[in-house]
C-alpha angles and dihedrals in degrees: 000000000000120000132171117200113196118201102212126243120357141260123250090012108041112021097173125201114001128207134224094264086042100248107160129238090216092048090052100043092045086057086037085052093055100047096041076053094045091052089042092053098052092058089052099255115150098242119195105189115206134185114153133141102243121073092208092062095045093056085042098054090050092044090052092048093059088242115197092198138007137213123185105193123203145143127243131228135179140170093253098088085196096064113101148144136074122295124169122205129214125184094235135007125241097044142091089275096069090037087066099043084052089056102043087040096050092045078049101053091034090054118027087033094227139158114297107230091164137228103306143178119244133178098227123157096229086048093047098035097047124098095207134047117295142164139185118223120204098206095200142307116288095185083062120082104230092025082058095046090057086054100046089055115091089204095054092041081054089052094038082066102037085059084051100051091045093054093054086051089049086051100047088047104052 
């Protein structure tokens, strides 16, 4: 089994959201990416990491690797300080894809106790562009207080990628 994990944006050129205490959403998925690997790894799975700038050759590395699945990570911000709380986007509903959303967002909610956003579509250009299942999971906000807090712990970011893991090998179970 073949699985790229993205972490999504890019130090030094995308940061991506930013939070109050200016803790960066590249510089946590990057350290989200490597841990989700690590736990895959233990288990045997085959684990490509990727965290470029440019989309194209996101899609392209995974397509290259012979990926069996595919998860972008990232973390959500908005303007509204009061938005929090874990959702995981699929292209289309009623496929693997959302099988697998449904399994990384319930390990999520069950052990890091967030928000529940829910299992959603997205038109994202890794989802749409990708030829085997694949989600984006948006952590938790780090433009949120609480939701931050939970980034910016090493413990909860551990935990944040142990849920992620768990929920590829649910899925692969069912």
């Amino acid at each position: 089994m073949k699985i790229t994990i993205n972490g999504g944006h890019y130090p030094g050129h995308d940061s991506g959201a930013v939070g109050r205490t200016g803790l960066q959403e590249a510089d946590i998925n990057l350290d989200i990416m490597a841990k989700v690997a690590n736990f895959l790894r233990a288990v045997s799975f085959d684990v490509l990491e990727v965290q470029v700038n440019a989309l194209r050759h996101i899609v392209d590395a995974s397509k290259e690797f012979g990926s069996d699945l595919f998860i972008s990570i990232h973390c959500n911000g908005s303007y509204d300080a009061e938005a929090q709380g874990t959702e995981t986007f699929c292209y289309t509903l009623g496929g693997e894809s959302e099988r697998l959303a449904a399994c990384i967002q319930k390990q999520i909610i069950d052990h890091l106790g967030t928000v529940d956003r829910g299992v959603k579509t997205g038109n994202f250009y890794v989802l749409r562009m990708s030829e085997c299942p694949a989600v984006l999971v948006e952590t938790a906000f780090v433009t949120n207080e609480s939701d931050e807090a939970l980034l910016a712990d090493e413990v909860k970011r551990d935990e944040f990628a142990a849920a992620i893991a768990r929920g590829v090998t649910d899925y692969l179970s069912a």
